[in-house]
C-alpha positions in Angstrom: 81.8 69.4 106.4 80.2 67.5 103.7 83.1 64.7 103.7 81.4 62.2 102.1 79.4 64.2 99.5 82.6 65.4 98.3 84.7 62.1 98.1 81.8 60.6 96.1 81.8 63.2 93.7 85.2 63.2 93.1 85.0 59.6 92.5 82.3 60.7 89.8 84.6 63.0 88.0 87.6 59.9 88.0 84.7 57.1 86.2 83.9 59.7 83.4 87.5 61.1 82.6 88.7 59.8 79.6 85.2 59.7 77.5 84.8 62.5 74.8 80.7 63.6 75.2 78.6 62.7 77.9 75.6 60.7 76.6 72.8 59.3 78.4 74.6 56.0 79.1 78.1 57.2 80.4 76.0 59.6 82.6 73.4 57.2 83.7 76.3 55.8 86.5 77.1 59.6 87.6 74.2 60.2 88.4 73.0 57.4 90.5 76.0 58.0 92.4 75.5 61.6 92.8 72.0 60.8 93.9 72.9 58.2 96.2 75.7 60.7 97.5 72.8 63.1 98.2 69.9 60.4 100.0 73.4 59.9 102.0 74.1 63.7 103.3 70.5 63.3 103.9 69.3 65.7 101.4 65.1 65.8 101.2 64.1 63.1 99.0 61.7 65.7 96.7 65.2 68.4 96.7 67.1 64.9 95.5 64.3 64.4 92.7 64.4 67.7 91.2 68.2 68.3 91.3 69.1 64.7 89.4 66.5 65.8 86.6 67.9 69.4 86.4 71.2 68.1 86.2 70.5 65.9 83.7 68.4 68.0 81.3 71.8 70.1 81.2 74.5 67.8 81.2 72.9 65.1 78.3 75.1 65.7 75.3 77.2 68.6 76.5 80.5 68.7 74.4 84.0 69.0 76.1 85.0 72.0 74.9 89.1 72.5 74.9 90.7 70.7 77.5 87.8 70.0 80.0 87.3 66.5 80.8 83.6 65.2 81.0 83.8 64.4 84.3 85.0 67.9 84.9 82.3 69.0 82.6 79.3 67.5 84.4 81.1 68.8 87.4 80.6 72.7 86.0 76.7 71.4 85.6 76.8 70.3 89.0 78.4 73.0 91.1 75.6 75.5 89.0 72.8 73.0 90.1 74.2 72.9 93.3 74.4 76.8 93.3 70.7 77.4 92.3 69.2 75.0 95.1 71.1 76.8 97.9 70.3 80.5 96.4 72.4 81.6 93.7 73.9 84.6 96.1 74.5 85.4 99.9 71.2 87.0 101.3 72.7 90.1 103.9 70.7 91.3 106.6 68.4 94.0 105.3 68.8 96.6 108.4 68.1 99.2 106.7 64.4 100.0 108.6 64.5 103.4 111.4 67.0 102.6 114.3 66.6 100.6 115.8 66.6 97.5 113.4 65.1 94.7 115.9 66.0 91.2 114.5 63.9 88.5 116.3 65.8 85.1 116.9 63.8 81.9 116.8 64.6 78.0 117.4 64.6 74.8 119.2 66.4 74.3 122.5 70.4 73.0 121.9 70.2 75.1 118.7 73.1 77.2 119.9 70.6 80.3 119.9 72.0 82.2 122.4 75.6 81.6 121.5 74.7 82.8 118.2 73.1 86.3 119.2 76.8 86.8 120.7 78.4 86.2 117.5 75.9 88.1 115.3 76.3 91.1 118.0 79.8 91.2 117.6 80.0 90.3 113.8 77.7 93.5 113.6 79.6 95.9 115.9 82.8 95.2 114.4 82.1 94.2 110.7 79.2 96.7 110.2 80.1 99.0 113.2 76.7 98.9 114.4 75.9 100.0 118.3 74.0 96.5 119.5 71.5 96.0 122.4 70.9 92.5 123.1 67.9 91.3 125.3 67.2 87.8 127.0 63.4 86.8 126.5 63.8 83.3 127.6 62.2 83.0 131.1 62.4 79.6 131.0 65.9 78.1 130.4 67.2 78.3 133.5 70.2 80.1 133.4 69.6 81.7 129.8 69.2 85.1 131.2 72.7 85.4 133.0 74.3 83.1 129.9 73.4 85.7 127.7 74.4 88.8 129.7 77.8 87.3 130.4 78.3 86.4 126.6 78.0 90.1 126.3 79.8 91.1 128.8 82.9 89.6 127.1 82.0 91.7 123.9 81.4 94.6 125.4 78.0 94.7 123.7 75.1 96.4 126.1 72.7 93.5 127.3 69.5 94.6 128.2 68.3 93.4 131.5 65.3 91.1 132.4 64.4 88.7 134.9 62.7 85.0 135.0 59.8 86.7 136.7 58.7 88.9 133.6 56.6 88.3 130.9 58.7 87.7 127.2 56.4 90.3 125.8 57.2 93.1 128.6 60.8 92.3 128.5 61.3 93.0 124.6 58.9 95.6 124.9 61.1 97.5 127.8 64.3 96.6 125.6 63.2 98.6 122.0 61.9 101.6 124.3 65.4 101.7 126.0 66.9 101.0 122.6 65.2 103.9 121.1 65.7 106.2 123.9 69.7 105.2 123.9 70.3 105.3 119.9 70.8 101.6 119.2 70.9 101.0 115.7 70.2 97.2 116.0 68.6 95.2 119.2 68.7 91.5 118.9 66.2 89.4 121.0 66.7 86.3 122.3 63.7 83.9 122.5 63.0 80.8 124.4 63.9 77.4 123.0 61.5 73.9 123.7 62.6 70.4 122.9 60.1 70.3 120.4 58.1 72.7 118.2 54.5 73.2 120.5 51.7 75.3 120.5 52.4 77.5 123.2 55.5 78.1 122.4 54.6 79.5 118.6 51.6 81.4 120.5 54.0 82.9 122.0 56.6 83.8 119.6 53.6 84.9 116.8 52.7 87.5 119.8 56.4 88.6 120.4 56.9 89.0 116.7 53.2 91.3 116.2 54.7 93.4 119.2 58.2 94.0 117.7 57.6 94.2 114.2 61.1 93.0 113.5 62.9 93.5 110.2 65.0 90.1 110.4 62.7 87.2 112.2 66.0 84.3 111.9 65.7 80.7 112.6 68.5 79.3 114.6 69.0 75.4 113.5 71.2 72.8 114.1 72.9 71.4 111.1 73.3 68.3 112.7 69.9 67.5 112.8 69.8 66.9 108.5 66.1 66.3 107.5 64.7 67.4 111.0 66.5 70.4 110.5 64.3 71.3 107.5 61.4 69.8 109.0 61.2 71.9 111.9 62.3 75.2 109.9 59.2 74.6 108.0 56.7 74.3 110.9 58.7 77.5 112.3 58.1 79.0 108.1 54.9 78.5 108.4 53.8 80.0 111.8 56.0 83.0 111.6 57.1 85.5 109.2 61.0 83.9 109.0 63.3 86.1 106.8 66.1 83.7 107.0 68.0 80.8 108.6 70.8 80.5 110.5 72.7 76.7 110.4 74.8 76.2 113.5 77.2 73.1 114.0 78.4 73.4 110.8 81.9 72.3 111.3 80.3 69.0 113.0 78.4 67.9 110.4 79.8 65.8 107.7 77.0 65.4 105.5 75.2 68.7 105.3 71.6 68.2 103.9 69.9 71.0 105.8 72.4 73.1 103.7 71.0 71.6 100.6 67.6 71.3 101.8 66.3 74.3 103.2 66.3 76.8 101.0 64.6 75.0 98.3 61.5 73.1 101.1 61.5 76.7 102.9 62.0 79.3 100.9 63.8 81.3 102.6 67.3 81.7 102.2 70.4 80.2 104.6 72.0 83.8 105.8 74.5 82.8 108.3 76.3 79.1 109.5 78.1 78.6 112.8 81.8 77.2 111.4 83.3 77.2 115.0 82.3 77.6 119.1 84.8 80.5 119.2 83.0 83.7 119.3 83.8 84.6 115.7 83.3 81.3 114.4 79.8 82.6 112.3 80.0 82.9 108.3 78.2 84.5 105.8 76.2 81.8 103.8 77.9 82.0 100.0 76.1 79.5 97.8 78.4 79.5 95.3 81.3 79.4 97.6 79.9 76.7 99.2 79.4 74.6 96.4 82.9 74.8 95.5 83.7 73.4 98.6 81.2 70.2 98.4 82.5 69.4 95.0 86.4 70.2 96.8 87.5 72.9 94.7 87.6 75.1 97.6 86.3 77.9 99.2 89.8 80.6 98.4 87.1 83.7 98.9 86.0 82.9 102.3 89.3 82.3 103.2 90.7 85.9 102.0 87.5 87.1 104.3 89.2 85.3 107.0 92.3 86.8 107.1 91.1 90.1 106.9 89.2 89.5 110.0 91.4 88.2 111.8 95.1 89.1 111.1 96.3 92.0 112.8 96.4 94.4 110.1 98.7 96.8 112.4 101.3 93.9 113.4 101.7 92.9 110.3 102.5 96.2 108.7 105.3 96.5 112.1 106.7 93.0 110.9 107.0 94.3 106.9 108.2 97.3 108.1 110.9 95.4 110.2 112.1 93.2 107.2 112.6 95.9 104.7 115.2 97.6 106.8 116.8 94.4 107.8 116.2 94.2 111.1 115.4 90.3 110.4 113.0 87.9 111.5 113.1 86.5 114.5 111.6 83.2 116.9 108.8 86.0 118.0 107.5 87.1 114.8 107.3 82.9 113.8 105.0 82.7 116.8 103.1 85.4 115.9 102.4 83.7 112.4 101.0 80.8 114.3 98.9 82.8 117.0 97.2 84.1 114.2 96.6 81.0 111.9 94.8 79.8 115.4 93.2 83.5 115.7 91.2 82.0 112.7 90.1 78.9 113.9 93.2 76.9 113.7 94.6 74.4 110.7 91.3 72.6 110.2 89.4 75.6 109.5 91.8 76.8 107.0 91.8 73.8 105.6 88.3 73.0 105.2 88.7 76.2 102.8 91.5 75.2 100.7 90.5 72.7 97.1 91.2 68.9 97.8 94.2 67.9 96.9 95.9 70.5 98.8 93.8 69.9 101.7 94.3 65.9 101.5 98.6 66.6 101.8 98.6 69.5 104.4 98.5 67.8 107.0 101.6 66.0 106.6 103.2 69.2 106.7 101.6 70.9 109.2 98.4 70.8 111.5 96.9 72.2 114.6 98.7 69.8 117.0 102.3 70.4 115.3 101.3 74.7 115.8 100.8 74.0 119.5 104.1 72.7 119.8 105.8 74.8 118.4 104.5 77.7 120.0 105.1 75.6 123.6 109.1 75.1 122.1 109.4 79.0 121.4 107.6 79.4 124.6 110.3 77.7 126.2 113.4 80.2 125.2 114.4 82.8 126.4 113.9 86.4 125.2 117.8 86.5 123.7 117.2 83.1 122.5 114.0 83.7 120.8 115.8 87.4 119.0 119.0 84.9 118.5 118.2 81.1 117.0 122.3 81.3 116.1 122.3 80.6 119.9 120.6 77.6 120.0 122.9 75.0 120.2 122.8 71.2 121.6 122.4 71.8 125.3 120.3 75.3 124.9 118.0 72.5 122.7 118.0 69.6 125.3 116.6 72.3 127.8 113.8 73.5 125.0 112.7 70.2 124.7 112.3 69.5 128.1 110.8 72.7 129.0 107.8 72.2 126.3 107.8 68.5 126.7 108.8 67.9 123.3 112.0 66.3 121.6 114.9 67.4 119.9 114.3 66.6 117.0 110.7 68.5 117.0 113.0 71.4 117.9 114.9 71.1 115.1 112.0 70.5 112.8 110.7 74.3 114.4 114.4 75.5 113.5 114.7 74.4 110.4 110.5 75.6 109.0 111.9 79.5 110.8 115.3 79.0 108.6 112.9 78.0 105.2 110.5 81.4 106.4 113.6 83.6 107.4 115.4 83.2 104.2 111.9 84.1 102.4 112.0 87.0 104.0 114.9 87.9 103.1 114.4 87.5 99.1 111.5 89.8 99.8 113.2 92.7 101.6 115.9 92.6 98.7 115.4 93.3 94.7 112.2 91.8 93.3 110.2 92.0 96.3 106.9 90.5 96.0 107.5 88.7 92.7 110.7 86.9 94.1 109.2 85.8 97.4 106.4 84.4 95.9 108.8 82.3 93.1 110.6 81.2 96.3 107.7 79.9 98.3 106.9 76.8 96.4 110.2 75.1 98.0 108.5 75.7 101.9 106.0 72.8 100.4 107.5 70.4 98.0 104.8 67.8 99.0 102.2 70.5 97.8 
């Protein structure tokens, strides 16, 4: 996301290195280019306005203090700028009302509404270790009701049922009485979409909102719709009570203005974005965090988040536990390591975290495509193969190859990445521990 925002800045930051003060004229260039960069990620024309004047105001006649750079010190005035119109902090979900807390979801058909009650459900039964009751009010998407009980299903969250025959008003209704009854803490319902925003349907979603009385009332908006995006959370702002947004398709969408936009035309603050289809692909909204990624410094805190939620905390302990008695490591616990890089999304969304120039070179040394080999070559050997590599010698490789429809030489590429992580291990599970691995791991990526 935000690509091209990104490279223009960065080209912003290379045209003023060199110059000791920024002065009107050496900044008059930066910031047509950072405005242009903005109209481009289709940012709202009025948000574009008041950001180049606010970032101007600041930046004219800053010194460079020490060994900043003025390009890097306009960028300091940008990424606060850039901070400030998204919302300074992340807004959490305020559930703190008598159980249970019902949280209203509103949006446009092809929003990925539905898809994102599943992920809130399960981001709040096993972040916040909430008991969830979800409920299908859309009696009009054919399909909706069953899409949603089967997303649930899969989470093992309770779904509440309803049919296409009942009223949207009866069915939420009969869902916070049974959630009451049954000590829900949270009930999410799921409202009906339309192709465009309509009278009836805000009629009907103002009357579902007076009944419920819900304590988060979130707009569900694709990203990917840039100024319409902001355009139809504002008719939505305006009719209803909305206590925050949710931006879907984030990962699609390369120039993010809704991201930039919304907060500032709305008012109300960006809570969640949809990173990912996968079921845990949705993200708390960071506007710091995310402003160090547009200007590509990275997003290292979000990252950290990811792991945490995604590596196997017990399995990782079993393998630690496994090198300190020098037991080794072996072809199965290198797959592991994989399976869980693509447990977070896979390469690209790891990388979409990590600052620029790291990013940029990564992929020459390893992507999503070159993990699914390798995980199809281990899959390929045998058990004694996999707890032996010493075993693996021309023939054993030809088979290998053949068996994940790869070549040799990929094989030996695997062998020789487990040899580089094996011998790290072993630094670690001798004298220095930590401190040595970590002065070792620099020569797995000379290109970094």
């Amino acid at each position: 996301m935000f690509e091209n925002l990104s490279s223009r800045l960065s080209t912003v930051v290379k045209t003023l290195s060199g110059n000791s003060r920024l002065s009107e004229s050496n900044i008059a260039d930066a910031l047509r280019e950072i405005r242009i960069a903005l109209l481009e990620a289709d940012v709202a024309l009025p948000v574009v306005k008041q950001f180049i004047a606010d970032v101007k105001e600041e930046a004219l006649g800053e010194k460079v203090v020490g060994s900043l750079t003025p390009g890097q010190a306009l960028i300091d005035v940008v990424n606060k700028k850039l901070t400030s119109l998204m919302g300074e902090f992340n807004n959490q979900l305020d559930l703190s009302a008598v159980p249970p807390a019902v949280i209203l979801m509103a949006g446009l058909q092809g929003a990925g509404k539905t898809t994102t009650v599943g992920k809130l459900a399960k981001r709040l039964k096993d972040n916040d270790k909430k008991k969830v009751l979800v409920v299908s009010a859309d009696v009009y998407r054919p399909a909706a009701i069953e899409q949603l009980k089967t997303l649930a299903k899969s989470l093992d969250v309770e779904c509440f049922p309803s049919t296409e025959q009942q009223q949207p008003k009866e069915i939420a209704l009969s869902a916070l009485d049974y959630a009451r009854k049954h000590y829900f803490d949270v009930l999410i319902v799921d409202t009906a979409g339309r192709l465009s925003v309509d009278e009836f349907m805000m009629n009907e979603i103002k009357d579902l909102h007076k009944s419920l009385n819900p304590v988060e009332t979130l707009f569900v908006v694709d990203a990917m719709l840039g100024q319409d995006a902001v355009n139809t959370a504002k008719a939505f702002n305006d009719a209803l009570a909305l206590t925050g947004v949710i931006l879907t398709k984030m990962d699609g969408d390369a120039r993010g203005g809704a991201a930039l936009s919304i907060r500032n035309i709305t008012g109300k603050p960006i809570k969640f974005i949809g990173v990912s289809e996968k079921i845990n692909g949705l993200e708390p909204f960071y506007p710091d965090r995310m402003a160090s990624r547009i200007l590509g410094m990275g997003d290292i805190l979000s990252l950290i988040d990811e792991v945490k939620g995604n590596v196997d905390e017990a399995e990782a302990k079993k393998l630690m536990d496994k090198v300190k008695k020098g037991k080794g490591f072996d072809l199965n616990d290198f797959k592991m390591q994989f399976e869980q890089m693509n447990n977070m999304g896979g390469m690209s969304k790891i990388l979409d975290k990590l600052p620029g120039n790291i990013a940029e070179k990564a992929p020459q040394i390893i992507n999503d495509k070159m993990i699914s080999k390798n995980v199809a070559i281990i899959d390929s050997m045998t058990k004694l193969e996999r707890q032996k590599p010493e075993l693996l010698k021309a023939s054993r490789k030809r088979r290998i190859a053949l068996g994940s429809g790869t070549s040799v030489q990929e094989v030996n590429q695997l062998l020789k990445q487990y040899e580089q992580i094996s011998g790290m291990m072993k630094k670690f599970s001798g004298g220095g521990g930590m401190m040595k691995m970590m002065k070792n791991f620099k020569h797995l990526m000379p290109k970094m």
